[in-house]
PLY file of the C-alpha trace (Angstrom):
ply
format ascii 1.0
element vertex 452
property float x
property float y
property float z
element edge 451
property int vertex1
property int vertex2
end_header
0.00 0.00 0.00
1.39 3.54 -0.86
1.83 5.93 2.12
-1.08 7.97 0.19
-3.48 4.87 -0.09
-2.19 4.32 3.88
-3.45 7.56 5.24
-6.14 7.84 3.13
-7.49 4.80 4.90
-6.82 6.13 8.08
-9.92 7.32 9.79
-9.09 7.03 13.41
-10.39 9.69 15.72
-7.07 9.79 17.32
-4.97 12.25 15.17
-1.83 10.89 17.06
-2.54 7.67 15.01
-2.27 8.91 11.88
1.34 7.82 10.47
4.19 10.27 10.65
5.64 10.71 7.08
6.52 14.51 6.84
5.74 15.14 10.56
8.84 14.75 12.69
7.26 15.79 16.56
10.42 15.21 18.65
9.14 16.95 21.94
5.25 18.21 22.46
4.15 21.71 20.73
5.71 23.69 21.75
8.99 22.28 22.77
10.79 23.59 25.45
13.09 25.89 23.20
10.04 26.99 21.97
9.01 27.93 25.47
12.07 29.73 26.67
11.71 31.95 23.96
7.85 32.82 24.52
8.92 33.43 28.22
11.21 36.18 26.52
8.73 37.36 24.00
6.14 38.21 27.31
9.28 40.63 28.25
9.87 42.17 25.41
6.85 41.87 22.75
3.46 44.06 23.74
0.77 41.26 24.37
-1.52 42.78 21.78
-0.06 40.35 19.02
-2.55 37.38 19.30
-0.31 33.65 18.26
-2.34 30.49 16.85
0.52 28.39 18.15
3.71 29.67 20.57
6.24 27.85 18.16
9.68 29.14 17.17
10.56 28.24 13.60
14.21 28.40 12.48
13.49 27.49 8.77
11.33 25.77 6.35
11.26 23.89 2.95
8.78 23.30 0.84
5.54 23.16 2.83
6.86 21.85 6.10
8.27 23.88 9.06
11.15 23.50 11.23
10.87 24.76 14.70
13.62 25.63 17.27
13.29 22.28 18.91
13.66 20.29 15.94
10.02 19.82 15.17
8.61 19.36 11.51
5.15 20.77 10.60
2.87 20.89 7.87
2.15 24.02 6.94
-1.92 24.73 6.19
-1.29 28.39 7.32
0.98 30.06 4.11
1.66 32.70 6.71
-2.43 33.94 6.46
-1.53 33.01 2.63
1.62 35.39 1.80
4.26 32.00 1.21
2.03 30.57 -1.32
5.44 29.00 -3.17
6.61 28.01 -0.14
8.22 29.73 3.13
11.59 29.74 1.79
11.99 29.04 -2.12
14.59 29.21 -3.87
13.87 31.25 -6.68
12.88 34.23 -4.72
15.32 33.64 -2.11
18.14 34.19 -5.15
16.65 37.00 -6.50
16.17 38.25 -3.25
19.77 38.19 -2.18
21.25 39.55 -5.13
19.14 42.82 -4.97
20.46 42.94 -1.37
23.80 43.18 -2.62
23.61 45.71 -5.15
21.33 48.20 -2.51
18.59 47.73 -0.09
16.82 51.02 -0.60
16.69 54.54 -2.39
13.20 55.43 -1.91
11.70 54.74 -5.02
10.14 58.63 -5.37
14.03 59.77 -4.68
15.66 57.84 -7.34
14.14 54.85 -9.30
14.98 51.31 -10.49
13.96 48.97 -13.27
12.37 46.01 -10.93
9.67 48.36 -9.48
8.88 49.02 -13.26
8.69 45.59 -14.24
6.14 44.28 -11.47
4.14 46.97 -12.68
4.20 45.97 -16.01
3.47 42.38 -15.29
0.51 43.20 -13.00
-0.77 45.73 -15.92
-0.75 42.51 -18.23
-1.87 39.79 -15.94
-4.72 41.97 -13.76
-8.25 41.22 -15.22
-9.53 44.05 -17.70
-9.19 44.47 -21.57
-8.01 48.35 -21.16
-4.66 50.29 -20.40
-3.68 49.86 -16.83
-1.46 51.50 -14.27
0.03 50.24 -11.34
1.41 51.64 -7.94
3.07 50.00 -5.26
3.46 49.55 -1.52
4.14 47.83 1.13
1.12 45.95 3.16
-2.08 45.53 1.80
-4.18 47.92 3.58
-2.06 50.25 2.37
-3.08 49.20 -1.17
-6.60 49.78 0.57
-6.69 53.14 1.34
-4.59 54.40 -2.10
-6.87 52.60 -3.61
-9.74 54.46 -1.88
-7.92 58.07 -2.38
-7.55 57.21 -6.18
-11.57 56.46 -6.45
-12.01 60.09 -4.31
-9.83 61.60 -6.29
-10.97 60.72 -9.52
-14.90 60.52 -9.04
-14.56 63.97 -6.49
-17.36 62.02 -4.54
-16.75 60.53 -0.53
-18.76 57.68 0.46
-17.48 53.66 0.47
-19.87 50.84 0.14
-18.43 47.57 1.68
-19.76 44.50 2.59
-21.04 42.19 5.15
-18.11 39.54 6.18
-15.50 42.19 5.05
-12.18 42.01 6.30
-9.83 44.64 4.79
-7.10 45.74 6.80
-6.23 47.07 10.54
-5.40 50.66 9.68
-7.97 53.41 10.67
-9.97 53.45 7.37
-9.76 50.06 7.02
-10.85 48.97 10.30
-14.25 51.01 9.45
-14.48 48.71 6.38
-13.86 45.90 7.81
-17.22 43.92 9.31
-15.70 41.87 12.45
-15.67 43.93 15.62
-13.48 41.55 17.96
-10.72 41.52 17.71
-10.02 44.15 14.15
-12.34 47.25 16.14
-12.72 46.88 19.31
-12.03 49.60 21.17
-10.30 51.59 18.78
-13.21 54.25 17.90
-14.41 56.33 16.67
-13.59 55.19 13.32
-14.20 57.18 9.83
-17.13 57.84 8.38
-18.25 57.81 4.70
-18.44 53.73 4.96
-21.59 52.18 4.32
-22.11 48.37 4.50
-24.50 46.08 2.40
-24.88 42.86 2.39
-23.69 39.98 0.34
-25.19 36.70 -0.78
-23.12 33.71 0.20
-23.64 30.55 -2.38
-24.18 28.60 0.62
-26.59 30.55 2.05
-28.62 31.92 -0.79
-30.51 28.92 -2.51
-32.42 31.83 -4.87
-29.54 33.47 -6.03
-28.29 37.15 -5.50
-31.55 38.97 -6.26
-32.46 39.98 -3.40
-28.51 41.09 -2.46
-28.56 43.32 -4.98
-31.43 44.85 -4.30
-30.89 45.86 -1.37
-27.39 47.44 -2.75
-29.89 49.66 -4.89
-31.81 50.61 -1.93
-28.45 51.39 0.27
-27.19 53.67 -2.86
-30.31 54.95 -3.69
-31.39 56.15 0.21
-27.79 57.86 0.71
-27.48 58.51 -2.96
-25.44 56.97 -5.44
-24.22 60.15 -6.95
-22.08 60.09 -3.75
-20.37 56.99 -3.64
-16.88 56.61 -4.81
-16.22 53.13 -4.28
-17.62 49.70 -3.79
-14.96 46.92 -2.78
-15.26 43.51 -2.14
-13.11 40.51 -2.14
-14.45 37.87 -4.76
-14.07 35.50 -2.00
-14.28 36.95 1.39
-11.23 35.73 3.64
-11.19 36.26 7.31
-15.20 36.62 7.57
-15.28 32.91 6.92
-14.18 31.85 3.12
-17.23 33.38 1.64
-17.80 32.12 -2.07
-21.09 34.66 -3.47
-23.75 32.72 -5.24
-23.65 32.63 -9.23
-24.25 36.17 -10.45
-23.82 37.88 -7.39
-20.21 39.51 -8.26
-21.72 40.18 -11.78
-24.25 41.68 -10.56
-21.93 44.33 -8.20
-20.08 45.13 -11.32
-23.21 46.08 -13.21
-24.42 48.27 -10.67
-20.77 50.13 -10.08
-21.07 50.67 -14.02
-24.41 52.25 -13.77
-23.78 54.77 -11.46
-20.06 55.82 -12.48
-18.54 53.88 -8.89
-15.59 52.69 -9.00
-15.34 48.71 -8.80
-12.45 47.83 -6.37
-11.65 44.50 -6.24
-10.00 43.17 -2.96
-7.40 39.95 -4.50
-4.90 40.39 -1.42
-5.71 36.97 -0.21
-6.99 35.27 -2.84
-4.97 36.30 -5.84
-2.08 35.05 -6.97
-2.81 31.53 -7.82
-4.42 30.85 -4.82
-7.91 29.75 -6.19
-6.17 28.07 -9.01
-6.39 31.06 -11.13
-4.31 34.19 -11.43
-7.17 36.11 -9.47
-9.93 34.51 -8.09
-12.30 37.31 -10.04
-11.52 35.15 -13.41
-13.81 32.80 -12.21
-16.61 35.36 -11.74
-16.04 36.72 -15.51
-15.32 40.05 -14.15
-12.71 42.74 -13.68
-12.43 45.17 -11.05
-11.80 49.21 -12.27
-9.14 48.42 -9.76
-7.63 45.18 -8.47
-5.38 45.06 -5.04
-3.08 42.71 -4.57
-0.44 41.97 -2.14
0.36 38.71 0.51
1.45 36.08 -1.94
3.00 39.03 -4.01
5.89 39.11 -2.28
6.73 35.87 -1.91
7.21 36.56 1.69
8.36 40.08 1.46
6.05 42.89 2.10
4.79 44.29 -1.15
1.43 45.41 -1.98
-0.09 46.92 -5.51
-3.36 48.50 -6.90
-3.54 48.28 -10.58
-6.59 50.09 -12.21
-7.61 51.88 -15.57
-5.34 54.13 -16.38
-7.62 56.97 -15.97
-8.25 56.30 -12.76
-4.44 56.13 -11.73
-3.67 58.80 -13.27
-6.14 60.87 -11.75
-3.92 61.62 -9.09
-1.62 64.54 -8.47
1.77 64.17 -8.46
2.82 63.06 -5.40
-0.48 61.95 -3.68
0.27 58.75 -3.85
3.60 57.11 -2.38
5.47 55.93 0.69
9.12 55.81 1.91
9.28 51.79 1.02
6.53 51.53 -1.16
8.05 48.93 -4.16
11.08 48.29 -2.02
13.72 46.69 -4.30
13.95 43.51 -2.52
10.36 42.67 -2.39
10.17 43.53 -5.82
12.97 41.23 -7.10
11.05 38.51 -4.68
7.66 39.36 -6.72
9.46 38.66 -9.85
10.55 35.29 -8.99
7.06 34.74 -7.83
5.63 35.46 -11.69
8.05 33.42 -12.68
7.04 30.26 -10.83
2.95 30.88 -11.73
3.78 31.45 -15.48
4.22 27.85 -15.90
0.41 27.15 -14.92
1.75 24.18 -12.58
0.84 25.48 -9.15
-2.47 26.65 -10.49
-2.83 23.42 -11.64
-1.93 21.98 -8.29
-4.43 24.55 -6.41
-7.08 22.65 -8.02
-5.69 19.85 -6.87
-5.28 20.71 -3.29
-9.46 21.28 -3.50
-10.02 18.06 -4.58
-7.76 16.46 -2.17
-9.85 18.68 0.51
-13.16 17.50 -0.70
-12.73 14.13 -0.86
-11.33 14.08 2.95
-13.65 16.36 4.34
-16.78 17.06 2.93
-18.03 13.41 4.42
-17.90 15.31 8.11
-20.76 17.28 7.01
-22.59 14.38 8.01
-21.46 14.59 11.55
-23.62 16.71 13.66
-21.29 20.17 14.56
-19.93 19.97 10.43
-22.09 22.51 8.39
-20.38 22.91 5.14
-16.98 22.69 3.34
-16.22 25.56 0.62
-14.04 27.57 -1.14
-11.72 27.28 -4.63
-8.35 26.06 -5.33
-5.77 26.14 -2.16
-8.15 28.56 -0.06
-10.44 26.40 1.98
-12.99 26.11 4.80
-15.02 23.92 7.03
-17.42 25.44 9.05
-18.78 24.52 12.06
-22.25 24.87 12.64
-25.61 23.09 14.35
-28.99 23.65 15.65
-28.26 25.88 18.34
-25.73 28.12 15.57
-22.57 28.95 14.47
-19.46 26.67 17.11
-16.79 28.69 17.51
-16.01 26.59 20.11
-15.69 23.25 18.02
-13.31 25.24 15.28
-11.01 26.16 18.14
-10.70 22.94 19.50
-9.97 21.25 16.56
-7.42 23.65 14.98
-5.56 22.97 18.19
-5.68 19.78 18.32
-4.50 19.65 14.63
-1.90 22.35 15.49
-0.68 20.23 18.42
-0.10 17.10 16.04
1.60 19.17 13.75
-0.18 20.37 11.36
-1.14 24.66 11.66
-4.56 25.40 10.65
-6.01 28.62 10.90
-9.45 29.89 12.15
-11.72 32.64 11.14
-15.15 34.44 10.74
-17.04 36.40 12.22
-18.24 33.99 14.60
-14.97 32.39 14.82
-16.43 28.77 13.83
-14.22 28.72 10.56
-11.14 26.11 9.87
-9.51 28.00 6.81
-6.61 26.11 4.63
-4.31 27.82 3.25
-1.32 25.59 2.13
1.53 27.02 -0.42
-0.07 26.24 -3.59
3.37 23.34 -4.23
2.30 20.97 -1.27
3.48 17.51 -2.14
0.47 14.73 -2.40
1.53 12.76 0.46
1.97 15.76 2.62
-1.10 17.01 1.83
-2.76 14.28 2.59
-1.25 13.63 5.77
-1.98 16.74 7.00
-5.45 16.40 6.32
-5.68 13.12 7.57
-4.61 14.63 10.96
-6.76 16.86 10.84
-9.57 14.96 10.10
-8.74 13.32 12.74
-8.78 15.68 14.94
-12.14 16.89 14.21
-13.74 13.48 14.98
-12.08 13.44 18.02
-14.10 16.77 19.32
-17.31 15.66 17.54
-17.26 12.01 18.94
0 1
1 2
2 3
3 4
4 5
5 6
6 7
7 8
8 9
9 10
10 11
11 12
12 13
13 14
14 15
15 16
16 17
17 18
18 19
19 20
20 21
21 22
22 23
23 24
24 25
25 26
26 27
27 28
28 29
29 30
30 31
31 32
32 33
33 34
34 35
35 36
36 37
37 38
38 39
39 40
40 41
41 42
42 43
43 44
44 45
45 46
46 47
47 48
48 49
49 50
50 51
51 52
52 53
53 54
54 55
55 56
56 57
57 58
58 59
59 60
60 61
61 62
62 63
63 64
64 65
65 66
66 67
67 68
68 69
69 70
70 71
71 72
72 73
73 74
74 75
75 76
76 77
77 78
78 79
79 80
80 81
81 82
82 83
83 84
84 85
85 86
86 87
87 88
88 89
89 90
90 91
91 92
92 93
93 94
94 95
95 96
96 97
97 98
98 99
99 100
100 101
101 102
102 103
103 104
104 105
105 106
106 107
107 108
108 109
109 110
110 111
111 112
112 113
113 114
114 115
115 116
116 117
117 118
118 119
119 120
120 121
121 122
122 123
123 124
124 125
125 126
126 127
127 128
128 129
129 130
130 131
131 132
132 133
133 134
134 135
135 136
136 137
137 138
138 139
139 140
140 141
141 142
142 143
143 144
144 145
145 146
146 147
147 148
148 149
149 150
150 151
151 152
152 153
153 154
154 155
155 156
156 157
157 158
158 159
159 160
160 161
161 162
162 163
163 164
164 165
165 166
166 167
167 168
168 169
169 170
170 171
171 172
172 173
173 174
174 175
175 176
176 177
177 178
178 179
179 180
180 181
181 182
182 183
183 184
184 185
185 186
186 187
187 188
188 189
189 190
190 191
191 192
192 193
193 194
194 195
195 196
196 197
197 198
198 199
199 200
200 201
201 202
202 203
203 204
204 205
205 206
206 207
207 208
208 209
209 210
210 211
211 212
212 213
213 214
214 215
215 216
216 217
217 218
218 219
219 220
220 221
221 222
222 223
223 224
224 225
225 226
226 227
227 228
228 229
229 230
230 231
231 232
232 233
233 234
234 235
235 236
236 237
237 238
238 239
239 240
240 241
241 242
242 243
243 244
244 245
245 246
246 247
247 248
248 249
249 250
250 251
251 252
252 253
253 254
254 255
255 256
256 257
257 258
258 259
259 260
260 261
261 262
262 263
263 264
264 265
265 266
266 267
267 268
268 269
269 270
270 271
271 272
272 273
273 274
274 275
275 276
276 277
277 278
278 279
279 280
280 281
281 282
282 283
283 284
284 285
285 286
286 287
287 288
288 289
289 290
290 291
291 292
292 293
293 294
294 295
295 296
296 297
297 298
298 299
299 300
300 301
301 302
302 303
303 304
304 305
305 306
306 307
307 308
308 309
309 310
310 311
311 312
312 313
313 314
314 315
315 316
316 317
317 318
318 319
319 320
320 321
321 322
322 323
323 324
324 325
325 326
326 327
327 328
328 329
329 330
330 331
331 332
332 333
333 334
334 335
335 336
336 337
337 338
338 339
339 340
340 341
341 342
342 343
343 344
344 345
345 346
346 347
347 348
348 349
349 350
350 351
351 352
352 353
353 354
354 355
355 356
356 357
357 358
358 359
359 360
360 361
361 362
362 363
363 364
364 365
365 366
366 367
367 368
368 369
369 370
370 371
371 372
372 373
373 374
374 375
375 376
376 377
377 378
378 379
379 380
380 381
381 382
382 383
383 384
384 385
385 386
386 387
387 388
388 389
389 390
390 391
391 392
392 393
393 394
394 395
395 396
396 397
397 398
398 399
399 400
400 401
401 402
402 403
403 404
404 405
405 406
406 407
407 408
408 409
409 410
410 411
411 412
412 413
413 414
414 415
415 416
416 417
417 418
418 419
419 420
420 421
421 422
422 423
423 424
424 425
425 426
426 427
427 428
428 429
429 430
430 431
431 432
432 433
433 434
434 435
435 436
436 437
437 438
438 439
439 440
440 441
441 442
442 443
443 444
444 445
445 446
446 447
447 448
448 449
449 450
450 451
């Protein structure tokens, strides 16, 4: 029997049973290294920064780990999606390291280099849209956010944002008024902007009639605080942190006809689900549709913070010189990383292996939905979710203690949504077939083990 046929036949509710191939666990998670150093982090690192698991790592390759104590584990995390060709590949890591010896910085407004150029002129080609594009770059991505929000201002001279319900787009000020969860992105840190309106979506799981009556109420929203006033509707095409959200058939379609009506700008929110991720370039292909401006940023990088909005060239331009910018916006090093990034999608073989990874997730999991606590299993490509759900609602509770008891057999999952009750994989789009499918095997493991 093939270690694949082996742990696919594994359905033990013990998740320590399931056969260690990749998964080396020489002490329990976390090790005592791994301790010591948390002990110093409490001195030294403000307790505001929340950790899924108190691990050290000293380096990785390909999708597993390696912690300070020696441990191996599978990665389902991606870093929330930003190593999505792996925490420490090659190809960027080369390109990376040259840059750093020719010069680490001039401030790309002070004097200017050709690799900043050239990731815009692959995004301008690659974005969705069949019209002339520009491109500007930055650093995190709700700094792509908010530039993006100043260039729909400053080009439609109107104020007001329409976002969505489930949103999650960034931590900064503006962005914490756009995005929908309160604890832990807004608590406490009013009051926030105004000028944000939110509407609601229509969730495929959710919404057996389609996104009618979604959309309708968008009209009504726009219509009652007037449309003429709006500068901006942006969405992400599948809605990350608020819980993996994949809109029913139309619904997307149906945003971009209404932005076209009334002369808003379409911003389209790809900074966790582009680049490959959903087994496409951007997960808006599969929608048909193209954003008047697309964001992208996380798996951009290839680890290195770099962020971009790319939009009609009209709308770019629209801007003064000078409004837009920042003192490492398009750093040189993250830019050389992004190009070794486009190199390894051009190929189509990790988008090829994201819809693989989906497959692989289906078959293991979406049988739990018969287990009482198991509500659904969704999402496209290498950017998926279980939910956890039953009579008495959504079971926050249930997600939790599963992810850890995945996380403390070595393999990191992630939570979100709003309610919390979300498992979300995230795995770098290369993730070997046996690895893969040991790590799910853990953690379906691990999930029978709270439900039984």
């Amino acid at each position: 029997m093939t270690a694949t046929s082996a742990l696919a036949a594994n359905h033990s509710k013990d998740p320590a049973a399931v056969r260690a191939a990749a998964r080396r666990l020489l002490t329990e998670l976390p090790g005592p290294r791994s301790r010591e150093l948390e002990a110093e982090r409490r001195q030294h690192v403000t307790d505001a920064f929340g950790v899924t698991l108190p691990v050290f790592i000293d380096h990785a390759h390909d999708a597993l780990l390696v912690d300070v104590d020696g441990n191996h584990l599978i990665d389902f995390a991606s870093g929330i999606a930003v190593t999505s060709v792996g925490a420490a590949n090659p190809k960027v890591a080369k390109r990376a390291a040259a840059q750093l010896e020719r010069f680490t910085h001039t401030c790309f407004m002070v004097t200017e280099y050709e690799s900043f150029v050239e990731v815009c002129r692959w995004l301008n080609e690659h974005t969705p849209g069949d019209f002339e594009k520009r491109t500007a770059l930055f650093t995190t991505g709700a700094e792509a956010v908010e530039n993006a929000i100043k260039v729909a201002r400053a080009a439609t001279r109107r104020a007001n944002i329409l976002v969505f319900d489930e949103a999650y787009h960034g931590r900064t000020q503006l962005t914490m008024a756009m995005t929908a969860k309160e604890n832990p992105y807004r608590l406490n840190f009013g009051p926030l902007p105004g000028s944000v309106f939110r509407a609601p979506t229509a969730p495929a799981h959710t919404s057996p009639d389609g996104p009618a009556k979604a959309l309708e109420k968008i009209e009504a929203i726009l219509a009652e605080h007037g449309a003429e006033t709006f500068a901006a509707m942006v969405i992400e095409p599948i809605q990350g942190e608020g819980g993996f959200i994949v809109q029913a058939p139309g619904f997307l379609k149906g945003i971009r006809e209404i932005a076209t009506r009334h002369g808003i700008v379409l911003v389209i929110d790809e900074i966790q689900a582009g680049m490959g991720r959903t087994g496409t370039l951007f997960a808006s292909e599969h929608e048909g549709i193209a954003g008047d401006i697309t964001l992208s940023a996380k798996a951009l990088g290839g680890g290195l913070p770099l962020s971009a909005a790319t939009g009609r060239a009209e709308l770019m331009n629209a801007v003064h010189t000078g409004g837009l910018g920042g003192t490492y916006a398009g750093n040189p090093v993250a830019c050389e990383a992004a190009l070794a990034v486009f190199e390894l999608l051009e190929d189509g073989k990790l988008l090829k292996n994201a819809t693989f990874v989906e497959n692989a997730v289906r078959r293991r999991l979406e049988p739990l939905v018969e287990l009482d606590g198991v509500a659904d299993v969704r999402g496209r490509g290498a950017m998926m979710a279980i939910e956890f759900r039953d009579a008495s609602g959504p079971r926050g509770d249930l997600a939790v203690t599963a992810a850890k008891a995945a996380n403390a057999h070595g393999v990191l999952t992630l939570t979100c949504g709003t309610n919390g009750n979300i498992i979300r994989l995230l795995p770098p789009l290369g993730i070997e077939a046996d690895v893969l499918d040991e790590g799910l095997a853990v953690l379906e493991a691990s999930i029978r083990s709270v439900l039984s």
